[in-house]
N, C-alpha and C positions, 0 to 999 in steps of 0.2 A: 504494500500500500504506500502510497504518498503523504510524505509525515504531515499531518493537518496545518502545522504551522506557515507553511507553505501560501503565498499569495497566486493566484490561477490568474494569466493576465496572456493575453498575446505578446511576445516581444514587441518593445519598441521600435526596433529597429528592423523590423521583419512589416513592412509598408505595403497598405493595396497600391498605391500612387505606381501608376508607369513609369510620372516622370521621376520621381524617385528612383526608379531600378534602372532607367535608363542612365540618369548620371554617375552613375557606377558601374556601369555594364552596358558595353557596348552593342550595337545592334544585332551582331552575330549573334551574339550568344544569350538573346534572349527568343524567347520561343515566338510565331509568328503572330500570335493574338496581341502580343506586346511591342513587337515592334512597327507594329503595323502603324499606320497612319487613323487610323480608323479606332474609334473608340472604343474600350473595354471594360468588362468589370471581371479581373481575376477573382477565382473561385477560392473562399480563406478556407483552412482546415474547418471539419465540424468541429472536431476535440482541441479545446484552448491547452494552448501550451505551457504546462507548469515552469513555474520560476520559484526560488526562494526569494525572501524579500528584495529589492531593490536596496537598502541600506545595507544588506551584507556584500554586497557585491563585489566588495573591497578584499573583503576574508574571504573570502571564495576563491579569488584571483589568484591571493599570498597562498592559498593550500596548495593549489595548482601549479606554482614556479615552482615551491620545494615539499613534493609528493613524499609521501612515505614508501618506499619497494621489499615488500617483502618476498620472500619463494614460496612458491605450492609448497602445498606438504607440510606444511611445519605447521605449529601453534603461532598468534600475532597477536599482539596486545598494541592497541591503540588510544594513547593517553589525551583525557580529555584536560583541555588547557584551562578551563574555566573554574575547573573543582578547590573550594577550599574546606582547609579541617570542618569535618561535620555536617557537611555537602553532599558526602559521595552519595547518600540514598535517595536524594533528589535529581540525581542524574539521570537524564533520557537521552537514548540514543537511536538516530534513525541514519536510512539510508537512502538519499536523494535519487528519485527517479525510479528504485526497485526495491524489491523485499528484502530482510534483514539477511545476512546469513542462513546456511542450513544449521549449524552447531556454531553458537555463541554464548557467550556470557556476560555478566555485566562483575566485576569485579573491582572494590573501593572505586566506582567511578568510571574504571576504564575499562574500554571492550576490549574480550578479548572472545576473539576466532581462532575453532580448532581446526586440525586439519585444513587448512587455509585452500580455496580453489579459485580458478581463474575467475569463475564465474561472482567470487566474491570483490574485485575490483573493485571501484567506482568512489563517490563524494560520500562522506557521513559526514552529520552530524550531530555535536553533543549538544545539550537545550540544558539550562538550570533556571528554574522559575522560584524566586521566595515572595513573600509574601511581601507588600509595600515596597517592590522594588524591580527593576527594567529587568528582563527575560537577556539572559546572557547565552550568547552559543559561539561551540568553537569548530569549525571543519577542519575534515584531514580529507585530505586524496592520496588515497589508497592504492599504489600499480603493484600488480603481483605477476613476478619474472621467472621464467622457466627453473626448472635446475638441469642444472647444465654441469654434470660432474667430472672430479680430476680423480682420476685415478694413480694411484701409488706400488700398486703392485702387488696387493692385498686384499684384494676387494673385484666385488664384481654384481652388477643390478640383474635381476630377473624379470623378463617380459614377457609375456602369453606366447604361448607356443605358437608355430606355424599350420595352418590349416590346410586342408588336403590338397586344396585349389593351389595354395601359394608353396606347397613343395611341388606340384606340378609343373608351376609358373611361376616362378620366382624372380622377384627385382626388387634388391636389395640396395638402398644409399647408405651410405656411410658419412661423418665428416668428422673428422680426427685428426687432433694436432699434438706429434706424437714428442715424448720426454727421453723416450728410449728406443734402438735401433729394433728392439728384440719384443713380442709379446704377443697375446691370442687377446684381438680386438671384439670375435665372436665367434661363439660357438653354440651349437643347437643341433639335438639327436632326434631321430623318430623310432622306438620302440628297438625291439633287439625280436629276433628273429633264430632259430636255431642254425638251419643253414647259412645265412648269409651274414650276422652278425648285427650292429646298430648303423643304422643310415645318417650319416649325418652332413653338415654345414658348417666350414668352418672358416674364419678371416684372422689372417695373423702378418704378422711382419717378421722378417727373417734378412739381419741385416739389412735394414731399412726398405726393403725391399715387400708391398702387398703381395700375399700369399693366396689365393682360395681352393680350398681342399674340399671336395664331397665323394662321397661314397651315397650314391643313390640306386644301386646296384650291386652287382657283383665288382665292378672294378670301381678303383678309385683315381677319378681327375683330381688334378692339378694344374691351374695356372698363377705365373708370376708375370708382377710387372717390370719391364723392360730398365728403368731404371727407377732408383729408391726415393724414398719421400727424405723432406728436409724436417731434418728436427727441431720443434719450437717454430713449425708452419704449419697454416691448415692446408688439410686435404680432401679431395673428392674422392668416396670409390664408390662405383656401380657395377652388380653382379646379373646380371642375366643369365638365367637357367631355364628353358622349357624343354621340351621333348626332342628339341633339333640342335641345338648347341649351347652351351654355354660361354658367357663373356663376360671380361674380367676389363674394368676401366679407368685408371687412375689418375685423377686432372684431364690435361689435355693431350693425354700418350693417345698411340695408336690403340686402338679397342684389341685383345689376345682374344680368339678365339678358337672355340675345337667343338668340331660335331660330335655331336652323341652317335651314336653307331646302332641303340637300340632302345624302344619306349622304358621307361624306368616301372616295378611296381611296386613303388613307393606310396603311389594313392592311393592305395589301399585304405579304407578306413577303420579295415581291424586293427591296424598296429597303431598304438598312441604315439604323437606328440609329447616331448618333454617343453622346457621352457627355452625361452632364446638367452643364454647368458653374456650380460654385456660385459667387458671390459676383461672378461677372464674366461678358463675350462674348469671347473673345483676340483679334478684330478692333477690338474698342472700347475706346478709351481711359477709355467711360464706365462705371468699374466701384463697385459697393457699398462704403460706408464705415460699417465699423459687426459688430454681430455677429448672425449667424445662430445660433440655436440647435439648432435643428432642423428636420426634412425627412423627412415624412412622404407616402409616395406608394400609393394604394389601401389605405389602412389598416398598411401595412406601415412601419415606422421605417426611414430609412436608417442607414449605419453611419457617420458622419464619421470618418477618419483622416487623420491628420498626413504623413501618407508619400504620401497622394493631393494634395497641395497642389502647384500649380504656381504657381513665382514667374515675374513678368515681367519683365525687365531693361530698366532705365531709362535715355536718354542724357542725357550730361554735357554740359556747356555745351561741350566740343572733338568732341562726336557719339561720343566711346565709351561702350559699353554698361558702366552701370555696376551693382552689383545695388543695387533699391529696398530704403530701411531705411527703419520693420519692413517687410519685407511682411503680414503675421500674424502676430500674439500670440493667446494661450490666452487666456479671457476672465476676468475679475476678479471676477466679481461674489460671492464667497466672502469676497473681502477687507473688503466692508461687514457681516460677521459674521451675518448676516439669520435664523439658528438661534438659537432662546432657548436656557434652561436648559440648558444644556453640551451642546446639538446639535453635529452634527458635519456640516459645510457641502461639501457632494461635486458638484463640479460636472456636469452633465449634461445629455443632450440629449431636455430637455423644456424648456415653453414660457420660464420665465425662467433658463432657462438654470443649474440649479441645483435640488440636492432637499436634505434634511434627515435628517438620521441622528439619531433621539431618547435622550438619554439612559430609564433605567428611570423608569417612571412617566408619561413625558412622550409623548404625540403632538401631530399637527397639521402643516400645512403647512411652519411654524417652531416647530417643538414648543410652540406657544404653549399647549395643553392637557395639564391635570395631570388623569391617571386615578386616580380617588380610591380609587373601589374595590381596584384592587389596592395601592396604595399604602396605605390602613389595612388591610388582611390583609398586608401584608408580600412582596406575590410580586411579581418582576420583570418586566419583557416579558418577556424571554426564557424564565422558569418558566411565563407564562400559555401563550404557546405551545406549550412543551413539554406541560404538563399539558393542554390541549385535544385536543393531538394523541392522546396517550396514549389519554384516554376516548372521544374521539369514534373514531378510527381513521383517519385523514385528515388529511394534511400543507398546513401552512401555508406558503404562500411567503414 
């Protein structure tokens, strides 16, 4: 629900007037009822556009330059600024534009959110009302950033198995930007079989060099890549496997290819699927050092979580298991600031491991480009969006 406190008003700046849209936007780009010569009456939304007050508008703005980013998965506690001793139980806390959390709590004051998910994002805020005195609130914006883990050598995440279809047809991305020459970036079995043994999937480096090894059959492929990847750089690999050949493709090398010679019956769907493990084999000591960013399988993203990570315990020089330190860390690469103009750097699980939140005016990869045009008319991203949607009739993501 929409916190009541909330005033419901049309933006102001969201104008039936033509001429309005036109001194901002040129004739092209506005649609032909508008540009026309010939008078009009644009059609306003039925449902009025919520706003929070117009006097906060200031706070809203300061939350929004210095957001809070926390990672899926974890617990987030969100401190409200307004609380003093003997307050906290009069604290409300809403969520502008959507529903609260699925698991939250309200704790001396401060929310907090369990299991944090993407879908939990967006503006809150805190309300404190006493009696004979002005109703106080404080916003936070909220960005919640992928995880995007480093791996040490000791550790390795488990992700749903592969499904009948996709050991049949397999295309597999990788991107990994590797610490060590040497490690198994992926591995993944499908049941074990008397005569034939366990079928499996597997990605590793060998001498900096991409590996991929399966056994889908009775015999076992192997392709490597032509030359090896740089340490402490990302990398691309793409694995193609169907019933005709499989391909092994690393950046921008030539694609290694080898036909299959015969259907696989792998498809089978009596034999189970185990799980895909990232970053390691739990039988081998030889595991990935470095960070994977992401894992893409038949066009679909997978979802990396912190809670799917399994640590392996390490012995001491007297044979007790002791736990390896780190096993994984969250990746840094935010820390080299890589967003110009007051971007806001959100880690994520695309290829370098990290995307760019633009100030107004600015896009680009690292908001390295200044959009002029809106920027001499005066409109913000956010207003160029809003006002396109308006005229054209179709939401921008």
């Amino acid at each position: 629900m929409w916190p009541t406190s909330e005033v419901v008003s049309i933006p102001p700046h969201i104008s039936s007037s033509s001429t309005e849209l036109e001194s901002k936007f040129p004739p092209e780009f506005l649609p032909p009822s508008q540009s026309s010569s010939k008078p009009s009456t644009p059609i306003l939304p039925t449902d009025p556009i919520t706003r929070w007050p117009s006097e906060n508008e200031a706070f809203v703005e300061q939350a929004r330059r210095v957001p809070i980013i926390r990672t899926v998965g974890h617990d987030t506690k969100l401190e409200c600024g307004i609380k003093t001793p003997g307050t906290e139980s009069e604290i409300k806390w809403d969520k502008i534009g959507s529903n609260m959390p699925f698991k939250f709590r309200i704790e001396n004051g401060d929310l907090v959110i369990e299991d944090l998910r993407k879908e939990d994002e967006g503006l809150y805020q805190c309300s404190l009302t006493l009696p004979g005195k002005q109703n106080s609130v404080h916003f936070t914006d909220l960005k919640v950033a992928d995880y995007v883990p480093v791996f040490y050598g000791s550790s390795f995440i488990d992700l749903p198995p592969l499904t009948d279809e996709e050991w049949k047809n397999l295309d597999l991305e990788l991107s990994i930007k590797p610490a060590a020459k040497d490690g198994i970036i992926l591995h993944t079995t499908k049941g074990v079989t008397e005569s034939l043994g366990e079928y499996y999937h597997t990605v590793f480096l060998r001498k900096g060099k991409i590996v991929y090894r399966s056994k889908l059959g009775t015999k076992i492929d192997e392709l490597e890549s032509k030359t090896p990847v740089r340490v402490g750089k990302w990398s691309k690999i793409r694995i193609l496997n169907n019933e005709n050949e499989k391909t092994l493709i690393v950046n921008t090398d030539e694609p290694i290819v080898k036909a299959i010679a015969q259907t696989s019956e792998v498809t089978l769907s009596s034999i189970p699927s185990n799980k895909i493990h990232l970053g390691g084999e739990p039988a081998s000591s030889s595991k990935f050092i470095g960070t994977i960013s992401r894992i893409i399988i038949n066009q679909h993203p997978v979802e990396i979580m912190p809670k799917l990570l399994v640590e392996i315990p390490a012995k001491g020089e007297s044979g007790v298991l002791v736990k390896a330190k780190p096993a994984v860390e969250e990746s840094n690469e935010c820390s080299k600031n890589p967003c110009q103009n007051n971007g806001i750097c959100i880690a994520a699980n695309v290829h370098e491991g990290f995307k760019c939140e633009c100030s107004d005016y600015y896009f680009g990869a690292s908001c390295q480009y200044k959009d002029r045009f809106c920027a001499n008319k005066g409109i913000s991203s956010s207003e160029l969006i809003l006002k396109t949607e308006y005229l054209f009739g179709f939401e921008i993501p």
